[in-house]
C-alpha positions as CSV (number, residue, x, y, z in Angstrom):
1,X,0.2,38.7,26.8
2,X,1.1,42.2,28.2
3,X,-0.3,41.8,31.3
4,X,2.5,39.1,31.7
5,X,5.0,40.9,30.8
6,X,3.9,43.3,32.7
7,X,4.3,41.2,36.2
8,X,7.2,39.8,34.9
9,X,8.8,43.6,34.7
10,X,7.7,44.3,38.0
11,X,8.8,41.2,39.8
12,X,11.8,42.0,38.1
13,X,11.9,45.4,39.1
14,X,11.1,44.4,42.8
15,X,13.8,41.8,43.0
16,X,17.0,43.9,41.6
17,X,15.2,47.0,44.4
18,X,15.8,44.4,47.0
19,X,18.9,42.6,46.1
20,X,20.5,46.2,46.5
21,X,18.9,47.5,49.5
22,X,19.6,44.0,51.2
23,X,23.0,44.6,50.5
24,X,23.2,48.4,50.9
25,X,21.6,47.7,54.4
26,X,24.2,44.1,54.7
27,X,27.5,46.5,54.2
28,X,27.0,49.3,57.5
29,X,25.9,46.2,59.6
30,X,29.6,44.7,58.6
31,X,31.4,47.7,58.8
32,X,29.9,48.7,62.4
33,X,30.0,45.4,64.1
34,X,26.3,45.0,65.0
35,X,23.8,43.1,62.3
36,X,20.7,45.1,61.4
37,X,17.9,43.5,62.9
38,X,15.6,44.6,59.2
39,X,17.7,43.4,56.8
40,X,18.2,40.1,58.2
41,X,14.1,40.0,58.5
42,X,13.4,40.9,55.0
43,X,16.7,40.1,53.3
44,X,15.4,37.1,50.8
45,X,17.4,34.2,49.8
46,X,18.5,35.1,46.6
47,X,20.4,38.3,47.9
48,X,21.7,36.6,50.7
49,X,23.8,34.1,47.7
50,X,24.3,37.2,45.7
51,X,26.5,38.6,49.0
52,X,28.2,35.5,49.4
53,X,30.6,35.8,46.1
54,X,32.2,39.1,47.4
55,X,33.9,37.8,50.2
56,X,35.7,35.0,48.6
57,X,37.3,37.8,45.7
58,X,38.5,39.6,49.1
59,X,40.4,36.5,50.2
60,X,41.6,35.4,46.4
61,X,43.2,38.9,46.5
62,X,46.0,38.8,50.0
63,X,47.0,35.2,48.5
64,X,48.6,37.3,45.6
65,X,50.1,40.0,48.1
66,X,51.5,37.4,50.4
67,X,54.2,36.3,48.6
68,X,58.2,36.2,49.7
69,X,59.4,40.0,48.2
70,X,63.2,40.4,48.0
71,X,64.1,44.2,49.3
72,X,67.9,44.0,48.7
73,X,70.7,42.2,47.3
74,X,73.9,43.3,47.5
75,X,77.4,41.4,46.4
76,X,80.5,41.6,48.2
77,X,84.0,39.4,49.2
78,X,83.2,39.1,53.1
79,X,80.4,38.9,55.0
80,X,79.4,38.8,58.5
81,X,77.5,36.6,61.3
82,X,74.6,38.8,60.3
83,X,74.6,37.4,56.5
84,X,75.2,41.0,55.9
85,X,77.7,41.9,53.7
86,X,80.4,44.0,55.0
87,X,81.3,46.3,51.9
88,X,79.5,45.8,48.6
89,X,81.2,45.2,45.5
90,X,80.6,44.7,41.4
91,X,84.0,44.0,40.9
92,X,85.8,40.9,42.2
93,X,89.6,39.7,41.4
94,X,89.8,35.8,40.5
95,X,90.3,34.4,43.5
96,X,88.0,35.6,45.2
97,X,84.8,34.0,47.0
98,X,81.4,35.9,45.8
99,X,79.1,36.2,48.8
100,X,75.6,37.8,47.9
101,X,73.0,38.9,50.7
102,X,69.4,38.8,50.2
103,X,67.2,40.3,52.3
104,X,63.4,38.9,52.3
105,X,59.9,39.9,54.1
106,X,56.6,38.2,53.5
107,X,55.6,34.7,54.9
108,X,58.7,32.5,54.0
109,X,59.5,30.3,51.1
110,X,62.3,28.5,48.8
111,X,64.5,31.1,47.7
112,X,66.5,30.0,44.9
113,X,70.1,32.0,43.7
114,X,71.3,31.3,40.1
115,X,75.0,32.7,39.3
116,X,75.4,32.6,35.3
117,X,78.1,33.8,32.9
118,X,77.0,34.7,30.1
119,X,74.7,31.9,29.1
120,X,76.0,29.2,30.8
121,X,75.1,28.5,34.1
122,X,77.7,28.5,37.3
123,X,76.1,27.6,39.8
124,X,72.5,27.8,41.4
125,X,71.4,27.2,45.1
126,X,68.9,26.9,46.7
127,X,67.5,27.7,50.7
128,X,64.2,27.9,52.6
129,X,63.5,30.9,54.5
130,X,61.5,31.6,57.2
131,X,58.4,33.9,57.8
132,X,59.1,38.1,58.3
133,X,61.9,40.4,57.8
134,X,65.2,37.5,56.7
135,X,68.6,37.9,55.3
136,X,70.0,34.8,53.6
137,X,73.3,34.1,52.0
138,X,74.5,32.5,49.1
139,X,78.3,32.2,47.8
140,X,80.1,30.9,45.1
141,X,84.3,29.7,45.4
142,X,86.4,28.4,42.9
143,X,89.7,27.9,44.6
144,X,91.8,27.5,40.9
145,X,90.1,31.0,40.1
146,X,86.9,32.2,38.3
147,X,87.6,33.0,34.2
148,X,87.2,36.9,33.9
149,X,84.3,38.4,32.4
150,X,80.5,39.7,33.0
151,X,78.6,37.7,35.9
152,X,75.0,37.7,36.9
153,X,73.1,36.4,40.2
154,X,69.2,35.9,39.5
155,X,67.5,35.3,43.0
156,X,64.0,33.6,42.4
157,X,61.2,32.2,44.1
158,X,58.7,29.6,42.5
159,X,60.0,30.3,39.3
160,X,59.4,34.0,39.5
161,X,62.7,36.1,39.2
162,X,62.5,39.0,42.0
163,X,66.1,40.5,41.3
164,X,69.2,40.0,39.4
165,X,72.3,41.9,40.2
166,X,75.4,41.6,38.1
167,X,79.3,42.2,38.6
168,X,82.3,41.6,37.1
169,X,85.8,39.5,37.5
170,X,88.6,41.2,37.0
């Protein structure tokens, strides 16, 4: 009975010793460019599947870091051909139209702009935007004037908020 446990500890023993030196010998050979000619001879199939997980949590990982990222929103009464705004502002009189400039990076996506007061929702909007560095605008008008009080403008993407700025009518 201990004689089987014995070989069952040492092909145990064997088979963890070569699962990491297949894949100590499997990471240079990456990381250089050239495979190495003894780990491919010797490697066997059970390490080979063991490697194969690792590349798959690389790729799960970018997918999370490749989403649309807002890097500023700013709020003002004009804006120019740029969708830049010319002079930002957290204070607008009544009459006023609110134009809000969002600047993006990352691979594009629906980019959605939700103007509240207080809890009741004034407007929301919503625009695609392309791949790489992007500046989109959004802009609410009410031409009989806005009711004063504290405003807020929640720009989101799939759901997610990214930023919120808020203002005032005066």
């Amino acid at each position: 009975m201990t004689h089987k446990t014995l070989h069952l500890a040492i092909a145990a023993a064997l088979f963890a010793t070569l699962a990491v030196a297949g894949c100590k010998k499997r990471e240079p050979a990456e990381t250089a460019g050239a495979p190495a000619a003894s780990a491919t001879a010797t490697m066997p199939a059970p390490a080979a599947t063991m490697a194969e997980p690792m590349p798959a949590a690389t790729t799960a990982m970018p997918s999370a870091a490749t989403t649309l990222a807002v890097t500023t929103v700013d709020l003002g009464n004009a804006i120019g051909a740029d969708n830049r705004i010319a002079m930002p502002m957290t204070s607008f009189a009544k009459t006023d139209t609110i134009h809000a400039s969002v600047a993006t990076d990352g691979p594009g996506g629906n980019l959605t702009g939700k103007w509240t007061m207080g809890d009741k929702v004034v407007d929301t909007q919503s625009k695609t935007v392309a791949a790489g560095p992007q500046v989109t605008e959004f802009s609410i008008s009410k031409p009989d004037g806005w009711p004063v009080g504290h405003y807020k403008l929640e720009v989101s993407s799939d759901g997610n908020s990214l930023q919120t700025r808020e203002f005032d009518i005066k």
